[in-house]
Structures are given as C-alpha cells and as structure tokens.
N, C-alpha and C positions, 0 to 999 in steps of 0.2 A: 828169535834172537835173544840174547841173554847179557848181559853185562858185570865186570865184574867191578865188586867194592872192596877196598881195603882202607886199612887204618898206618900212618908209616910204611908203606910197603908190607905189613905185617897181616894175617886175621883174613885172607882175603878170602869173600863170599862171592858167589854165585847167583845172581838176582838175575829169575824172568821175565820178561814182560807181563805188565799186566793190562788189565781193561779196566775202561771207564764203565762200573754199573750202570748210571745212569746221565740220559744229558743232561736233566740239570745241573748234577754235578761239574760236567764239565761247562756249562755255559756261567756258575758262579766261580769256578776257579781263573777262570777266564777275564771277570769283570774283574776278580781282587789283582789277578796279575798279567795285566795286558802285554806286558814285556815280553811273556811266554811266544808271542805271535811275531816268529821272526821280518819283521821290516824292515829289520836292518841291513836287509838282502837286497831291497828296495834303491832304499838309501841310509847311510851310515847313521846321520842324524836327525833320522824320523822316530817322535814318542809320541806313542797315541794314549789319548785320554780317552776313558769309556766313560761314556756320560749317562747311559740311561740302561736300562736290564727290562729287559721284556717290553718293549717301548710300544704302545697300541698304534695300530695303524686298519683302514678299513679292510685289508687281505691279511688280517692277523697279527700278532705280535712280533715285533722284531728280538730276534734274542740278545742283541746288542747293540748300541747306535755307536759311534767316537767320532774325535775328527782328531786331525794334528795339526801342528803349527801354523800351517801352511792354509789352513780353512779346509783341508779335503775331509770330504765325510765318508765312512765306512760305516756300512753295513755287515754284522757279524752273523753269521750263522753256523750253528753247532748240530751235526748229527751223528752218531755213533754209525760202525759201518753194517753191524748186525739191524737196522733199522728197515723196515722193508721200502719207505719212500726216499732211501737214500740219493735212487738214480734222478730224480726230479727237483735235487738239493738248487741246480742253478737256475732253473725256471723258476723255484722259489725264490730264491733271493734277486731277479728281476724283479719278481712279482713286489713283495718286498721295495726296490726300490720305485716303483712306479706311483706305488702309495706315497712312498715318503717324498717324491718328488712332488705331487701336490701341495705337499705343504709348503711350497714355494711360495705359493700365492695368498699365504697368512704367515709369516717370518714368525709376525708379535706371539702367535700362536703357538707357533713350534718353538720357542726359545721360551715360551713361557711351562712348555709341559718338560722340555730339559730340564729347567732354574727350578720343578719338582722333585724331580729328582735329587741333582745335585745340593738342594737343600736337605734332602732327606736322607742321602745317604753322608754327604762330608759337611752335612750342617753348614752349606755357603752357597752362596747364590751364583748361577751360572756364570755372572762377569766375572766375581772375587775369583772361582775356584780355577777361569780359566789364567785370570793373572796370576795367582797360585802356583798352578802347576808347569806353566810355560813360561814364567817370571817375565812377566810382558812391563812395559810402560805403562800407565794409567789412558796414552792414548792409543793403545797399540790394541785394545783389547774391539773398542769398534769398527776398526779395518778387520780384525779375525774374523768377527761377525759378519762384516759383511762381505768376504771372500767366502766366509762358508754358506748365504745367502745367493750370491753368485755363481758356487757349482749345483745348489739345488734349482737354483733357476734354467742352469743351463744343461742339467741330470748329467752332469758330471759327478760320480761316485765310485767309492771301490768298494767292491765287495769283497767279504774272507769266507771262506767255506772252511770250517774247521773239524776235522774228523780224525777219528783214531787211526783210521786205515783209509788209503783212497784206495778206487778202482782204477786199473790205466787209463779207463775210456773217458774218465773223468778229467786225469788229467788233459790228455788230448783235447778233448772238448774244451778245456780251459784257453789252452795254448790259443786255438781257432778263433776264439771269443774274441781274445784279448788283440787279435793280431787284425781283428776286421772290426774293431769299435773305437768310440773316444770313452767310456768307462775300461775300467778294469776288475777281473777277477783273478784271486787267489787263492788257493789250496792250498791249507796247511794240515802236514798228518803227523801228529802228535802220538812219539812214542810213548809209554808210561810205563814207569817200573816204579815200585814200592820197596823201601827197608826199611823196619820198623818203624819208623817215626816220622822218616824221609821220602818222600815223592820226590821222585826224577820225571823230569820232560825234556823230552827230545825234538824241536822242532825242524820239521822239512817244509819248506814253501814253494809253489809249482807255481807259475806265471810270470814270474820275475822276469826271465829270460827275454820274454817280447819287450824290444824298446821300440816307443812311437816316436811318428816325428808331430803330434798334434798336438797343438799351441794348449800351454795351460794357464788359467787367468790367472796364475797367483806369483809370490818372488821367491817360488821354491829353490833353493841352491844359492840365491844372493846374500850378499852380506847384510847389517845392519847399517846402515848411515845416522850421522847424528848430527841433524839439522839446524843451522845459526837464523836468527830474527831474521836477517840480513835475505839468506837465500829461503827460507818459505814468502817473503813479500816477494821477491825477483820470482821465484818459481808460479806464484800465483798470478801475477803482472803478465808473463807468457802466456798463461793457461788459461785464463777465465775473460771472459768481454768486461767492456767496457764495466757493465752495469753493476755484473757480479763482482769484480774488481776493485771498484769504489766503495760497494757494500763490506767486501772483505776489509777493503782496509781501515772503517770507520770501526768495525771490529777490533780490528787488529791495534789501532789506535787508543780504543776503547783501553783494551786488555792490557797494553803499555802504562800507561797515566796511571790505571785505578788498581791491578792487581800487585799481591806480593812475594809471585812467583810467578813465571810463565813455565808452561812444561811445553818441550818443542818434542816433537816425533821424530821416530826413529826409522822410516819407510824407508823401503827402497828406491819408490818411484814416486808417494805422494807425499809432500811436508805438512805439517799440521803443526797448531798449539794450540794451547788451552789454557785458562788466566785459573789461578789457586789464590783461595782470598784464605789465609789462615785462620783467623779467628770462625772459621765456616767449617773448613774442612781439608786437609791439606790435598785433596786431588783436585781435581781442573773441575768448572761448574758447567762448561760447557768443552766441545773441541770443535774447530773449524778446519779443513782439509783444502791442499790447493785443487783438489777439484772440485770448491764451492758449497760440500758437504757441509750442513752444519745438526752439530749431535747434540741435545742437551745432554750430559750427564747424570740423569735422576738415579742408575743407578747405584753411583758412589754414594751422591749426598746419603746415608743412610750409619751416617758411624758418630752423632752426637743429636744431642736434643735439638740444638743449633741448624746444623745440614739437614734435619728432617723438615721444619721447620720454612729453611730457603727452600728447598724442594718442592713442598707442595704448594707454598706461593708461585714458584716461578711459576711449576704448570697449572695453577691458575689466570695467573696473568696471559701466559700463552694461550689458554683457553677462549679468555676475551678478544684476544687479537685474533682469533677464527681457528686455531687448531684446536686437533684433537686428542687431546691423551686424555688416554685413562687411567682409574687407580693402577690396573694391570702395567702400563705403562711406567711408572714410579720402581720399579725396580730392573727396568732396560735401558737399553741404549739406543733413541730411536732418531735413525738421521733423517733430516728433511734436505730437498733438494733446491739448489740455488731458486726456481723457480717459485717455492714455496713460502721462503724467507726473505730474499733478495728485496722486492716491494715494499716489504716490512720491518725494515732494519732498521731506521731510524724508530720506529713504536717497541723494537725490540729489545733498543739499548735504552729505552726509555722506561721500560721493565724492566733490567739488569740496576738500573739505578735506584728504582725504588726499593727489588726483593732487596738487593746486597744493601743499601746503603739507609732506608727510613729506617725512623723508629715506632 
C-alpha cells in the first residue's frame, strides 16, 4: 500500500510503506508518543501515560508499563512481524502479566520502581507526574493509586500487542481471548511510511469490537463530582460504624478549627478532604476518604525546607505510635485502614498538634 503526499493540493509524491528496522526503535517511539496506540477506539476519552520502558519483572522485561485515568494498567508489548516468536506474542504478554500481578502483594514496591523511572526520565516523582499529566486534585492522586492497586490485585489488565503487521490468526485468537476473560487484549498494526523528515503512523486496533458485561472496579464513564463539608460528614455518617465514624469526625473537626484550607474530593462514589496548613505547604498533610481510608501525604510535603521538615517528624511520630514507614515511604501515598488508625486517633491528632503547631 502506498500513500500519497502533497503540499496545497500541489508537488504530490508517492510514499511506500515502510518498516520498522528495529523493535527497539518501535517500542521508544511508542514510549515518546503513546497517543500513536489508538484507544480512542476504546473510549473517546482514554490517555495513557507510559510510565516505565523495559520495566523488570521475574519472566523478563516488560517493554512498556501505563495506566490511564481510570487506574487500568497496560502492559505494552512490541514485536515486529518478520520476528520468528512472533506467534507466542500473547502467551508472552500473559506471561508478562502474571509477573506483574505479583507485585500486588508489595504496592510500596512497585510504585516505588515506577517513581524510578518517572524521576528519571520527566525529572518528577510518580504522584507529581501523575497529577501532571491527568491534572488530578491533590486528593485525587491516591484514589488513582489505589484503583490501579485494585486491578493488580484482582489481575485485571489490558494488554497491547503492537506490530507492524498482524497475522489473521492473531487476530482471531484475540477476539476469543477477549470474549472468554475479565482482562483484555489488543492488537494494534501500525502502518509506517517515511518522507523525508516526516514519519507517518497509521494505527489499526483489533479487540475493541468484544464488549463485556463484567463489572469494573473503577468510575470509568462517570463524571467528576465536587464534594461540600456538609455531604463528605453525611456521606461518612452512612458509610462507616460507629467507631470509625467518631474517629472521622474528631478528624474532620480537627481539620475545621486548625487548617487554612480544606481541599474536598472530587470522587464519584468516595468523598474525601484534606486540611492544607500554608505556611507548610499548600497541598493537604494528610487525606481521609468516607471509606475510613486515612493517607498521610508524605509525598507532597517535599516542595520547601518547611514540608520536608513536617514530613519527616510526622512519620516519626507515626513511627512511635506503632507504624511503619520507611525512608522509601516519604515519597508515597501510603493509606492505612480504619482498623489501623481508628484506636489511635486521639495519639494521632495529638501528633498533628505537636508536628504542625510546636516550636
């Protein structure tokens, strides 16, 4: 197939197809311009972020990790079609995913070898570049986390198989895949053509076609809500017992009286807010969820001598009260569960007293 190029309707050339030399080359063209992978076929308003290039795992290197808004994680895999293990590309990328689902069972781990990444190649740590790039809330960013914690837990994933050329039988096989599982697989066959200066891509995406009817944990399709003081208390009042309840609101009380901002969530289904002391740091020091979630924040605090400073008091003081962070910890978002905190809420706010307010 051949395409043609003109300038004004004028000059018009003649351009072949060409080929990818090499898959490296296509699996970095791929990381600079992920847009190249039509989704949009998916859904209108899916951007995926690639977070990681060659990402280790015990069955080999992933040639691409992302996820999108929504917390869904994708696995990318690149092979050219002159490749002779081409036909074992989907056994691959199960494989592939079977690895990366264990790392369900260490979050801090796997978000800590991402936040390598994403420092290293956009110079920002995994929360910044995700609020960055998806222009989240300041509390929106450990709900993402933890939807995309959620689908590796539950090896919910989508896989892209990316090739210059597919085989039919590939496709087919995809179709079958997709139409008897709760993951999904994609086949995208990227045409390429060259003129002078200019690369053309031509994206086609195979698997789209199957719709399921199986329930997805996250608020893909929903809108943004934008939550009043008023209904995160009523929201949490329904939601949580007694215990956790009371705890919430000595919280929530706390955050009222002493902070200089509240920032309230923007969830579809969970309310949240977070107290922002300015002279500290203008994002939230901690955020509490009406499902009883409570997140320190450590790692915002990290944008003045000041937040660095509250930061690692707080998670010391947490430390005496019986958790556990660590250094690695200091640059995540790590929630603990009503269970964890609830008992300790009063010693908790008796810390937020001292870090925020001694001298």
């Amino acid at each position: 197939m051949a395409i043609i190029i003109s300038q004004n309707g004028k000059n018009a050339v003649k351009v072949d197809k060409s080929t990818f030399d090499k898959e490296d080359y296509l699996q970095k063209y791929i990381y600079d311009n992920p847009e190249s992978i039509p989704l949009y076929d998916i859904k209108e308003d899916i951007r995926l972020l690639i977070l990681a290039r060659e990402f280790s795992t015990n069955s080999g290197p992933i040639d691409a990790i992302g996820i999108d808004k929504d917390g869904e994680v994708y696995i990318v895999e690149t092979k050219l079609y002159k490749n002779p293990d081409k036909r074992t590309v989907v056994a691959q990328a199960l494989d592939y995913g079977a690895a990366l689902w264990k790392h369900s069972g260490d979050f801090n781990e796997f978000t800590s070898i991402l936040s390598e990444h994403t420092q290293r190649t956009f110079n920002l740590s995994l929360p910044d570049k995700l609020q960055d790039f998806f222009g989240l809330a300041d509390d929106e960013v450990p709900i993402l986390l933890d939807r995309v914690k959620s689908n590796l837990d539950d090896g919910v994933l989508r896989f892209v198989v990316l090739m210059d050329k597919l085989d039919p039988r590939l496709k087919d096989l995809i179709l079958y895949v997709n139409q008897n599982s709760q993951f999904d697989i994609y086949a995208v066959e990227l045409e390429y053509y060259k003129h002078d200066t200019y690369e053309i891509i031509i994206p086609k995406i195979y698997g789209s076609e199957v719709k399921k009817d199986i329930a997805v944990k996250t608020s893909s399709g929903s809108a943004r809500r934008k939550w009043t003081q008023e209904e995160v208390l009523e929201e949490a009042r329904k939601t949580l017992d007694q215990d956790t309840f009371s705890a919430f609101k000595k919280l929530f009380d706390f955050s009222i009286q002493n902070s200089d901002n509240i920032k309230l969530g923007t969830g579809t289904t969970r309310g949240s807010f977070g107290p922002a002391f300015t002279k500290i740091s203008p994002r939230s020091i901690f955020t509490l969820t009406t499902d009883g979630s409570f997140s320190p924040n450590f790692g915002w605090l990290n944008d003045s001598e000041e937040a660095i400073l509250v930061r690692d008091n707080f998670s010391k003081e947490l430390n005496a009260l019986g958790f556990n962070f660590t250094e690695e910890d200091l640059t995540k978002f790590t929630t603990l569960s009503p269970d964890e905190w609830v008992p300790k809420v009063d010693d908790l706010i008796s810390v937020l007293n001292r870090v925020l307010f001694s001298k």
